[in-house]
GULOTOR-50919 format. One record per residue (C-alpha): residue number from 0; residue in one letter; chain; x, y, z. Coordinates in nm, 3 decimals, decimal comma. Layout:
BEGIN
NUM A A X Y Z
...
***
This chain:
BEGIN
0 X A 0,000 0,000 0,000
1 X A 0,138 0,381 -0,059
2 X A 0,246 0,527 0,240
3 X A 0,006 0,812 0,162
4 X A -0,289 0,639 0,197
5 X A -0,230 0,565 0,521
6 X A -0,279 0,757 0,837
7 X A 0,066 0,848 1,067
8 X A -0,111 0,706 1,322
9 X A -0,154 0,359 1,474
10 X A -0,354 0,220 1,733
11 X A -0,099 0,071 2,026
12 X A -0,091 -0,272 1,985
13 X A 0,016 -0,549 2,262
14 X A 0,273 -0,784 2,248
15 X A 0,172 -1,182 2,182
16 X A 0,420 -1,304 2,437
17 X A 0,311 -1,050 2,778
18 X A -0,041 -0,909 2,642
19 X A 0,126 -0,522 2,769
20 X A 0,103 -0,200 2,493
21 X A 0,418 -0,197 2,307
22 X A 0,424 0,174 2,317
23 X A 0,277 0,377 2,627
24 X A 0,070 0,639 2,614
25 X A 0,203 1,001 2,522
26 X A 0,142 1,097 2,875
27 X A 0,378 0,781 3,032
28 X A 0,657 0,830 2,804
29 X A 0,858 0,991 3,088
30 X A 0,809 0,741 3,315
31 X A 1,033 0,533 3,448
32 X A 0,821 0,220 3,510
33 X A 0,702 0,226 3,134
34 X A 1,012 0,344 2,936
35 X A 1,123 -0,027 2,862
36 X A 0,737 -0,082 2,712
37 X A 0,836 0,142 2,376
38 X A 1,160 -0,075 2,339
39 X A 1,050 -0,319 2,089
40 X A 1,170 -0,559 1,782
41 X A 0,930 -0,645 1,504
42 X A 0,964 -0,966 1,311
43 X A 0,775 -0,900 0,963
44 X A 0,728 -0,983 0,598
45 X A 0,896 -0,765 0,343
46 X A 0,781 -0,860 0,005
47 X A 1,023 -0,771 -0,156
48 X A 1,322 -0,946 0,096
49 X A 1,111 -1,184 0,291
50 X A 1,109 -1,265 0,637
51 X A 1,302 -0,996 0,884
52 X A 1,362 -0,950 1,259
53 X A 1,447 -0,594 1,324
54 X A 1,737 -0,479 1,626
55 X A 1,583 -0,312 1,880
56 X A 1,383 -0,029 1,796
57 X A 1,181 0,244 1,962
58 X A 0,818 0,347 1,949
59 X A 0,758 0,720 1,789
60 X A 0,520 0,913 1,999
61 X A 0,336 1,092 2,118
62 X A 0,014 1,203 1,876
63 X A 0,013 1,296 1,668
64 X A 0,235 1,087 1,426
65 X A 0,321 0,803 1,602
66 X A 0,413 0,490 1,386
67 X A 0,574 0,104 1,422
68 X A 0,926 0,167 1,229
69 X A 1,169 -0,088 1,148
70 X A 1,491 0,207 1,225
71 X A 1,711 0,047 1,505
72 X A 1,789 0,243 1,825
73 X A 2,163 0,234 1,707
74 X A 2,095 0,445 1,375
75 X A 2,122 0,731 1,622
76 X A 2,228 0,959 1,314
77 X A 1,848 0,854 1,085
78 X A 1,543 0,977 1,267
79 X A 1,278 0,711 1,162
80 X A 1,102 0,824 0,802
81 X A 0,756 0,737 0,794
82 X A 0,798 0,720 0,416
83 X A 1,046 0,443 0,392
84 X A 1,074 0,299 0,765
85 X A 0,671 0,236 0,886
86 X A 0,531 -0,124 0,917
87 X A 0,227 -0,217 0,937
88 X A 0,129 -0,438 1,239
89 X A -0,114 -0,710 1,319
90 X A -0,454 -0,651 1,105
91 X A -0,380 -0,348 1,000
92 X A -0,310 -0,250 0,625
93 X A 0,056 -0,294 0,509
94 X A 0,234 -0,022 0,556
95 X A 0,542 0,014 0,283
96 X A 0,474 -0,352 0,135
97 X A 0,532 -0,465 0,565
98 X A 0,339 -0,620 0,768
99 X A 0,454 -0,819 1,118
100 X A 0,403 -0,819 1,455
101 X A 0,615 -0,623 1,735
102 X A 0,768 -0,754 2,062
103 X A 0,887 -0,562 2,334
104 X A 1,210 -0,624 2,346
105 X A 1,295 -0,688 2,664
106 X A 0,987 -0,999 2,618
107 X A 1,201 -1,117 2,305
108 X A 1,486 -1,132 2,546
109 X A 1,325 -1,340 2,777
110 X A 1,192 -1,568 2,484
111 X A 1,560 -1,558 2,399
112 X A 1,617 -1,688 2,721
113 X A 1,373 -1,943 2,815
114 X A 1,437 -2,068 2,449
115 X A 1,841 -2,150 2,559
116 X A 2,041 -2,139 2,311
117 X A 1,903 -2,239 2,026
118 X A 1,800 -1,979 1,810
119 X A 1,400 -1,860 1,757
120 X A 1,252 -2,041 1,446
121 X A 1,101 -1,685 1,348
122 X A 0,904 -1,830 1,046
123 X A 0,715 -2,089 1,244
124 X A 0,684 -1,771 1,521
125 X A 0,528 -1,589 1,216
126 X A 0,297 -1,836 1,133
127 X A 0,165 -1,919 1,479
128 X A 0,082 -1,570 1,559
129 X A -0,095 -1,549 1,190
130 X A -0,285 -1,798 1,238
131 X A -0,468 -1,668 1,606
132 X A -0,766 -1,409 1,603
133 X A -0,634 -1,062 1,692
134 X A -0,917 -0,938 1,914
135 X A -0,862 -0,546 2,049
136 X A -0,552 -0,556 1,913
137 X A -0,414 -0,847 2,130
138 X A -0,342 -1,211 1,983
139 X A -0,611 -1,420 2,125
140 X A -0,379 -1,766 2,227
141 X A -0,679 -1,865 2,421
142 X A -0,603 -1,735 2,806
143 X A -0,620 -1,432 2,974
144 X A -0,209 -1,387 2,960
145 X A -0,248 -1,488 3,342
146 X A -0,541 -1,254 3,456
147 X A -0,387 -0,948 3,264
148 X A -0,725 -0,974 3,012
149 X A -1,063 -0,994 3,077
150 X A -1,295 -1,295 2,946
151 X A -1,611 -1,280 2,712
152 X A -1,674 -1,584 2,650
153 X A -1,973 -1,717 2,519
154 X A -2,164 -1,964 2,806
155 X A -2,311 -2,163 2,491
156 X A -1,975 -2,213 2,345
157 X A -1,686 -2,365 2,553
158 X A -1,452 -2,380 2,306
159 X A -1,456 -2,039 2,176
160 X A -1,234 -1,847 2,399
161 X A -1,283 -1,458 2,387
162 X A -1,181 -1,119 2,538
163 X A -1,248 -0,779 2,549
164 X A -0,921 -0,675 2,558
165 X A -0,674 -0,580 2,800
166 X A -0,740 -0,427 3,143
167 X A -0,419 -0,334 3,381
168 X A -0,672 -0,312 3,645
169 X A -0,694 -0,717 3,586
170 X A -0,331 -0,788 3,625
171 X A -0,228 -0,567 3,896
172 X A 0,052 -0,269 3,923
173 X A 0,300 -0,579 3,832
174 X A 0,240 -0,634 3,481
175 X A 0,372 -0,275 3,380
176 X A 0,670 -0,349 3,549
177 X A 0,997 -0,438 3,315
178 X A 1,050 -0,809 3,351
179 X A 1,407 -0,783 3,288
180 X A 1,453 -0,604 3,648
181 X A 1,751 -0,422 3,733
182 X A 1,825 -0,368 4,081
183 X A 1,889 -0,714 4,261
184 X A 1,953 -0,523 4,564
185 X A 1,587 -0,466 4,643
186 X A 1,463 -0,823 4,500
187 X A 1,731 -0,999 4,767
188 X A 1,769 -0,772 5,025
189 X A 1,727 -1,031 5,310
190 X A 2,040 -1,287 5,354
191 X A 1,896 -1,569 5,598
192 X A 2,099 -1,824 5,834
193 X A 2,203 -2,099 5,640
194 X A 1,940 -2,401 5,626
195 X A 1,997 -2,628 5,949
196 X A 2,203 -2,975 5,904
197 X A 2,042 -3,272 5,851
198 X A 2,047 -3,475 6,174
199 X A 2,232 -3,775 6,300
200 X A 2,035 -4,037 6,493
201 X A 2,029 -4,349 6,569
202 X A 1,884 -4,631 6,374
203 X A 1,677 -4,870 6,541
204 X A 1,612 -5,252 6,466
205 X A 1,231 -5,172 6,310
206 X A 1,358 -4,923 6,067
207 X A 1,659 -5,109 5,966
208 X A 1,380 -5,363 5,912
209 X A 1,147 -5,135 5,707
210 X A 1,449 -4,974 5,502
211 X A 1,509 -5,357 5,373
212 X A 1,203 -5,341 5,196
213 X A 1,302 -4,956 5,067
214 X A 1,450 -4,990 4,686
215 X A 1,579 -4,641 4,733
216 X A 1,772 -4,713 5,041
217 X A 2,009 -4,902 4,903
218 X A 2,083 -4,696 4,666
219 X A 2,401 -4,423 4,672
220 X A 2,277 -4,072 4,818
221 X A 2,423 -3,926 4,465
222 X A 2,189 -4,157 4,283
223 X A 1,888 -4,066 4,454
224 X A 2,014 -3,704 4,452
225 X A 2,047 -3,731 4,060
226 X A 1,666 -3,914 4,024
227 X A 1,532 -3,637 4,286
228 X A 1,688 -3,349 4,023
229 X A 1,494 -3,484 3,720
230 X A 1,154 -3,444 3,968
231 X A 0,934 -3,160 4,082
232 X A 0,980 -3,036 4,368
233 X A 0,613 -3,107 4,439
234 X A 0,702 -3,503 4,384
235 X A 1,010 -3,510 4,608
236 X A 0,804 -3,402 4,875
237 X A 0,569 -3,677 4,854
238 X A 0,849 -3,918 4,785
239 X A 0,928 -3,889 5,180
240 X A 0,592 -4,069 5,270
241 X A 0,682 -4,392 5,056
242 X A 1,114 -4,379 5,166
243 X A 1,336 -4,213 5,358
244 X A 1,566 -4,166 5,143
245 X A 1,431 -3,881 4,959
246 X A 1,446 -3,736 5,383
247 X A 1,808 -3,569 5,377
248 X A 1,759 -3,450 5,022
249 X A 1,555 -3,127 5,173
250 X A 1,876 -3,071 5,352
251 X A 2,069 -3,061 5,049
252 X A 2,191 -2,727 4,897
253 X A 2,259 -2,921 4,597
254 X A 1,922 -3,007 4,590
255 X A 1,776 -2,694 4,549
256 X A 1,999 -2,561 4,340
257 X A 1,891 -2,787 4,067
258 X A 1,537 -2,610 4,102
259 X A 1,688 -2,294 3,939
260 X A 1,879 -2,446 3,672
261 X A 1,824 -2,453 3,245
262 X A 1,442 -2,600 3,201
263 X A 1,322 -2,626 3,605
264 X A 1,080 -2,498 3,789
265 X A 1,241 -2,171 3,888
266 X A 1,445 -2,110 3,574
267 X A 1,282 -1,756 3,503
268 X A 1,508 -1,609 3,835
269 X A 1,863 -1,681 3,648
270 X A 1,723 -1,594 3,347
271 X A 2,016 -1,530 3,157
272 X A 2,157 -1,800 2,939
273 X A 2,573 -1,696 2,862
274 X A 2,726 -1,879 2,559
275 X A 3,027 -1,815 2,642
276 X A 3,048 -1,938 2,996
277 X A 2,752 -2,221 2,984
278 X A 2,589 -2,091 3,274
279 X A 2,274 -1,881 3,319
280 X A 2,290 -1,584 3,481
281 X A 2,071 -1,383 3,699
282 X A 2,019 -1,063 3,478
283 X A 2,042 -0,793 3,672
284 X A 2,369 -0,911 3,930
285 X A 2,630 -0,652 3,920
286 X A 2,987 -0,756 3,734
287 X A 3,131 -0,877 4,128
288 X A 2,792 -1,081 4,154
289 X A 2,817 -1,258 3,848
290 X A 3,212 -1,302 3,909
291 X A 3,083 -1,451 4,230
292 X A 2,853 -1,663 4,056
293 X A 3,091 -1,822 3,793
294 X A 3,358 -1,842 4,067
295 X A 3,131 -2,019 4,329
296 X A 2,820 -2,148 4,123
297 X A 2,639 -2,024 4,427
298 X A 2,402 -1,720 4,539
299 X A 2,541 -1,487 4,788
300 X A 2,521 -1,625 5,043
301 X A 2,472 -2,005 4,912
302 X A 2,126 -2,083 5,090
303 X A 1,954 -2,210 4,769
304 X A 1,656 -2,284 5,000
305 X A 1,617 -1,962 5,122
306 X A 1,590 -1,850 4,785
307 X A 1,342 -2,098 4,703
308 X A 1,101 -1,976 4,988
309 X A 1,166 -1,654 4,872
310 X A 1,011 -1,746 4,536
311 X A 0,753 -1,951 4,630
312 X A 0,360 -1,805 4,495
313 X A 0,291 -1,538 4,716
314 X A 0,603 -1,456 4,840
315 X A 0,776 -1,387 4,505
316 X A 0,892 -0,985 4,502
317 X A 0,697 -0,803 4,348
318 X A 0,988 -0,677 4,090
319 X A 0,984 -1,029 3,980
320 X A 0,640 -1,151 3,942
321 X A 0,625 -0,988 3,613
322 X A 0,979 -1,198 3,479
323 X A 0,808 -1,509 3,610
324 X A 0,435 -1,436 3,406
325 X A 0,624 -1,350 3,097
326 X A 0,845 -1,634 3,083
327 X A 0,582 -1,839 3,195
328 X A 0,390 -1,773 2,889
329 X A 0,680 -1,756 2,683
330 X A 0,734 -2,162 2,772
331 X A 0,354 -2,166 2,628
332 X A 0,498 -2,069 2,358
333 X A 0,795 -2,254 2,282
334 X A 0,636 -2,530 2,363
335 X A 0,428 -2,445 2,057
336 X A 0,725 -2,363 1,789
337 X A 0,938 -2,687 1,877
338 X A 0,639 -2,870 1,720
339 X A 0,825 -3,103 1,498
340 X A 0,663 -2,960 1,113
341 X A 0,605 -3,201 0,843
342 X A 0,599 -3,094 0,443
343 X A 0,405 -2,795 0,362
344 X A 0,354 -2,869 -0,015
345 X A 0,308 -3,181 -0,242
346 X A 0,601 -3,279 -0,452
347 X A 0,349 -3,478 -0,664
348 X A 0,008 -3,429 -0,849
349 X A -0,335 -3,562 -0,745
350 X A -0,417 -3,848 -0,923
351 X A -0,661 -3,792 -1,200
352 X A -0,927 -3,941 -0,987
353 X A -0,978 -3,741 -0,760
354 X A -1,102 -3,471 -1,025
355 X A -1,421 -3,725 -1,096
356 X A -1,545 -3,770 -0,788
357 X A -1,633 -3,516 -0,493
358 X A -1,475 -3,417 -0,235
359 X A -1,650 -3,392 0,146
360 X A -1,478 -3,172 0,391
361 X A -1,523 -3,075 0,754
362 X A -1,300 -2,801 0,874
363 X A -1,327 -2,483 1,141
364 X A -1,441 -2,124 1,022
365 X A -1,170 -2,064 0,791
366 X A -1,175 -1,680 0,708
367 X A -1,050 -1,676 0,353
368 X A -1,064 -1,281 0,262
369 X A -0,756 -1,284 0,480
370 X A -0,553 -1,458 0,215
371 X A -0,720 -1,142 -0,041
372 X A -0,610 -0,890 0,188
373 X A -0,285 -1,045 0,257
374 X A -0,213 -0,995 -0,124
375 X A -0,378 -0,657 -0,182
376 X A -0,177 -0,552 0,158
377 X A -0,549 -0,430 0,289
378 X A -0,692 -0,449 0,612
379 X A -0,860 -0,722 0,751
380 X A -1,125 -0,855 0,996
381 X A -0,956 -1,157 1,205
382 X A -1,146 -1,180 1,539
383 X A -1,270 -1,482 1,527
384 X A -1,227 -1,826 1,336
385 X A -0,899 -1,996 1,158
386 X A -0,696 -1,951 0,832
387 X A -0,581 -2,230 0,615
388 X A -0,216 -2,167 0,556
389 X A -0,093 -2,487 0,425
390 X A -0,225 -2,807 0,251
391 X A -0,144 -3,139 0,146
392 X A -0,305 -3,452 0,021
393 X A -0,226 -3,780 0,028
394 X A -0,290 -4,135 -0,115
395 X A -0,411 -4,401 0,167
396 X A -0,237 -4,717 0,077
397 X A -0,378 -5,063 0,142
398 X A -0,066 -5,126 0,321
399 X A -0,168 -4,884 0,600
400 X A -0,124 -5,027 0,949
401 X A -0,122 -4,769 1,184
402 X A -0,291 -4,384 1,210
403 X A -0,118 -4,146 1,486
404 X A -0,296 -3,820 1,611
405 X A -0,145 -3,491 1,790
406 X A -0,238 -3,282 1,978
407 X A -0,166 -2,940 2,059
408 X A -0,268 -2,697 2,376
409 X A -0,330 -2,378 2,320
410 X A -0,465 -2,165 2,626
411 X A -0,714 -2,390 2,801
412 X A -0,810 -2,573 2,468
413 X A -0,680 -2,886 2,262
414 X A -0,634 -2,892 1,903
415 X A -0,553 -3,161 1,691
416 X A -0,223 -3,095 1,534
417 X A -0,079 -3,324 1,300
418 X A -0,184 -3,721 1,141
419 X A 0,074 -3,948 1,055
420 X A 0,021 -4,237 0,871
421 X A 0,235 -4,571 0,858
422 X A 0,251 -4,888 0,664
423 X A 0,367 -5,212 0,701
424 X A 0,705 -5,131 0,544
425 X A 0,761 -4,856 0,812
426 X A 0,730 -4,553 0,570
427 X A 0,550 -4,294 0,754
428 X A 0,345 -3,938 0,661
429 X A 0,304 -3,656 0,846
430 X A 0,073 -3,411 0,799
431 X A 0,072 -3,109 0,997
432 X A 0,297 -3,167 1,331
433 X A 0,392 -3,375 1,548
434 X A 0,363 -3,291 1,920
435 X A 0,465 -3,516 2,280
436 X A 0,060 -3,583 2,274
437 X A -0,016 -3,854 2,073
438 X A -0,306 -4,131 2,031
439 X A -0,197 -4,426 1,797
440 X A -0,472 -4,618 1,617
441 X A -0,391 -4,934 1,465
442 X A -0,642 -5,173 1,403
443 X A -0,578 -5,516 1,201
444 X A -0,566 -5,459 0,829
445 X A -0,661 -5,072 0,851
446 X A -0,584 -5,032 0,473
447 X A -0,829 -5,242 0,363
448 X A -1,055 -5,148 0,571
449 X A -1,061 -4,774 0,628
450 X A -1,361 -4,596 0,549
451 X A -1,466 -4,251 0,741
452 X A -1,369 -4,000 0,994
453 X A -1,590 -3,846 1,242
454 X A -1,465 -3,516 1,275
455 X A -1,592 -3,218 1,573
456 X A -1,464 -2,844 1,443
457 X A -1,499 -2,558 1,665
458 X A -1,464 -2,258 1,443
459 X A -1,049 -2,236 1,565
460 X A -1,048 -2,564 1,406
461 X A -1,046 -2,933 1,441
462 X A -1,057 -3,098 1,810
463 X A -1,123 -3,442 1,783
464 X A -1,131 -3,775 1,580
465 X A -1,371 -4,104 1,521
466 X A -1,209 -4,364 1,294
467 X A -1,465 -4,557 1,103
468 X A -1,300 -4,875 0,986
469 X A -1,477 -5,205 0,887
470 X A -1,815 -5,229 1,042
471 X A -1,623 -5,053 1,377
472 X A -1,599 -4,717 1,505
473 X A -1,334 -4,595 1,738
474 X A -1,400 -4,398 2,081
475 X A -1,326 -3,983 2,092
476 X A -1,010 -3,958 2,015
477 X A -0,876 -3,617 2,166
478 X A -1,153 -3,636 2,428
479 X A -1,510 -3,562 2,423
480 X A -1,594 -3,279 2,190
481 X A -1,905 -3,131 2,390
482 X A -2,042 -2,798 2,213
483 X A -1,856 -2,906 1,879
484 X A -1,972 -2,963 1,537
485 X A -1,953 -3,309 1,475
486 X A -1,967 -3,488 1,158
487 X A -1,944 -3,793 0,996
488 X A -1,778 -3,822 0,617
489 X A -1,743 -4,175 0,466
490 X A -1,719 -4,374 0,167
491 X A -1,927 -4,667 0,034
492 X A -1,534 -4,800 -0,005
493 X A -1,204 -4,799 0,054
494 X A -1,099 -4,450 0,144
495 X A -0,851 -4,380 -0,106
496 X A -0,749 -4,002 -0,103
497 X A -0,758 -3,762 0,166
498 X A -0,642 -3,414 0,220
499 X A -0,521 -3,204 0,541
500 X A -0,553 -2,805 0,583
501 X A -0,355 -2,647 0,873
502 X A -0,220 -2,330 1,018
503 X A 0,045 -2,225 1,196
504 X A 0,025 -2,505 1,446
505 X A -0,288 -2,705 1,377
506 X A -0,535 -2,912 1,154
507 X A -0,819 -2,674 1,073
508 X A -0,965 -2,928 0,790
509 X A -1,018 -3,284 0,717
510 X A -1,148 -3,387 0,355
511 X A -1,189 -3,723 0,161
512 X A -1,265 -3,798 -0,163
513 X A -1,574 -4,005 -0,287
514 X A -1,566 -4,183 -0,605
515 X A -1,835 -4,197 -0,849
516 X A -2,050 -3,931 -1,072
517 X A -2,383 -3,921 -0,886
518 X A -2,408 -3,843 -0,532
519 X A -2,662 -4,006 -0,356
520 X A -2,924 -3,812 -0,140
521 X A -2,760 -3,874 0,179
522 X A -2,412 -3,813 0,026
523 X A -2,528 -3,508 -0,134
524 X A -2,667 -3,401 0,225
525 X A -2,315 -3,459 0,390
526 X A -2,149 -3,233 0,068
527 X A -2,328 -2,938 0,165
528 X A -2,338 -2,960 0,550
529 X A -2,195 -2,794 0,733
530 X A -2,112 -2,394 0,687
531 X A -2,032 -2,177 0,985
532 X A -2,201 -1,875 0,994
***
């Protein structure tokens, strides 16, 4: 679109991984508490170069005039051009042939983090947060960014998740408060005696008796201290009402130290991740506190279970409650992008069947004049419903043994992600992704068998599975789909071809392919049902 037929100014919109304005208002920009909320990086599309991840970058305001820019805080010389520098963000119209999302960055950097270091895969980023409803100019994932947004959902309708928007008054004083926090200081002011030795007493004949019959007893302290680091916290506890051994481990510095390390419970308080030196770091220690900490591999003053109380819900400062929601939802996250990805196109044709018969499909409220608008770099309508990113088809052989389904959370609801199909020979399928949630389905001779689906949409998109095989029909698979729209699509045969639609991160349609040139009535009736209104 021509940068001047667009308006300099845009609506403040929130960033998918905190829910917070990236941008304050004109009348915050001098305050402290919200300067690091106009620190942002937007990851976009350029048609002309492609995908792009600006450096950090700094929102213009106040209004009038205020734009999303892609002109790095280090080009101190260039003042941002709204001719050549604006993006357009979220549904908005393109802006300069752009159009992305932002990030503050200081929520990157804790994405960054929690993400170790492996690098971001920013086109499957991309494509997850294309594929969610933007509702009030906040990605809709499906929760309320941990009580930062209020709910609107619809009683009649369990799976549609909805919000009004954002509300500070929701989340507290806390969630304007920069996660990355940077005076230590005041977060661990207190320095608490050392946790009290474990003990020495006598062992009597009864429990030398009952610690015979204790598998973990006779087993090295280092073992069980190695088997105790792999397990919550929460789990360790109750491991001391089935054996003693787990007793001292409470006792154990080293213990609780592993509760803060790379991928535990309490990660998010050293949440900096240093290449260089292997180590995370707590982000806002002074240069003699993180010399300490590589020295020593210990906080000042070394009472790893002090620091754990001081951590615990409800007793978590209140400079750090923010860090630990953001990087709790950017886990959420990550745990959506490391979805292993299958093929997004065919390398081969459809057979010339499947042009002479018709084709019955079941999917969620796809909202095609996205795809227009995506091309015409208009604006668009995307509050509600799915988009159909990707597609594939495939030819069911008679060799087919065994059907896998994933799954996917997103917010408080379950998707299904990905179908894989294998045959006897062990070649396998996968279309859309494969996630740790799986259901395998593998009945004897499937191939020849194979007939239907059962399939229940919500309008985000598919949420669970009936396989029709033989004269049999499978349970739920995915769970019960109460309030979806279920549907049954079969063959008088063999199913033969089948094709997948999916986003970003799920299956959003299902359809199979029906031989002949006449539908029947009842066929006919099953073509046409159903549409989402």
């Amino acid at each position: 679109m021509d940068a001047g037929l667009f308006s300099t100014y845009q609506d403040l919109h929130c960033c998918p991984i905190c829910g917070v304005r990236v941008g304050p208002e004109g009348e915050r920009l001098e305050d402290r508490e919200a300067l690091w909320a106009h620190k942002y990086r937007a990851l976009y599309v350029d048609e002309r170069t492609g995908l792009k991840l600006t450096e950090e970058c700094e929102y213009i305001g106040p209004r009038p005039g205020r734009f999303y820019h892609i002109r790095p805080v280090s080009d101190v010389e260039n003042a941002p051009n709204e001719t050549t520098d604006a993006l357009g963000v979220g549904n908005g119209p393109a802006y300069n042939n752009r159009r992305g999302f932002v990030f503050h960055a200081h929520c990157w950097c804790v994405l960054s983090m929690a993400n170790g270091p492996s690098p971001i895969p920013l086109q499957r980023l991309f494509d997850v947060c294309s594929s969610l409803p933007i509702l009030g100019n906040t990605i809709n994932w499906g929760h309320d960014y941990q009580g930062f947004s209020r709910s609107d959902d619809d009683p009649n309708d369990e799976w549609d998740y909805r919000f009004s928007g954002i509300f500070p008054e929701h989340g507290g004083f806390t969630v304007q408060l920069d996660p990355i926090h940077d005076s230590p200081s005041e977060v661990f002011n207190r320095h608490p005696n050392p946790a009290p030795a474990w003990p020495v007493r006598s062992v009597s004949n009864r429990r030398r008796n009952s610690e015979a019959r204790d598998p973990f007893s006779s087993l090295p302290s280092e073992l069980v201290l190695m088997i105790a680091a792999r397990m919550e916290t929460a789990d360790v506890l109750k491991m001391r009402q089935a054996t003693r051994a787990f007793y001292p481990l409470l006792h154990e510095q080293t213990f609780w130290k592993s509760r803060f390390g790379p991928g535990s419970e309490r990660a998010w308080v050293f949440s900096v991740y240093d290449v260089s030196q292997h180590s995370w770091l707590f982000n806002s220690f002074s240069e003699q506190e993180r010399r300490r900490w590589l020295e020593h591999g210990a906080w000042q003053p070394g009472d790893w279970r002090a620091l754990w109380r001081q951590t615990r819900p409800g007793k978590t400062h209140p400079d750090l409650m923010n860090l630990k929601r953001v990087w709790e939802l950017a886990e959420d996250i990550l745990s959506i992008l490391h979805l292993k990805m299958g093929p997004t196109k065919n390398t081969d044709p459809l057979p010339k069947v499947a042009s002479q018969g018709y084709w019955f499909n079941h999917k969620g409220h796809i909202q095609w004049q996205i795809e227009r608008a995506m091309m015409t770099g208009d604006a668009y309508h995307f509050s509600h419903g799915c988009r159909e990113l990707y597609s594939l088809h495939t030819v069911v052989k008679k060799s087919l043994c065994r059907l896998t389904f994933y799954f996917v959370e997103s917010g408080a609801s379950r998707y299904l992600a990905g179908i894989k199909m294998t045959d006897r020979s062990g070649d396998e399928q996968l279309m859309g992704y494969e996630s740790p949630t799986a259901v395998e389905f593998s009945p004897y001779d499937l191939g020849r068998t194979f007939r239907a689906f059962t399939a229940a949409a919500v309008p985000n998109g598919i949420v669970a599975v009936r396989v029709h095989w033989s004269t049999h029909v499978s349970e739920w698979l995915g769970g019960e789909p109460e309030g979806a729209r279920t549907w049954e699509f079969s063959v008088s045969r063999r199913l033969r071809l089948m094709k997948v639609g999916f986003d970003g991160f799920k299956i959003v349609k299902i359809s199979v392919h029906a031989q002949g040139t006449v539908l029947l009535a009842a066929d006919r009736q099953k073509k046409e049902r159903p549409n989402w209104l």
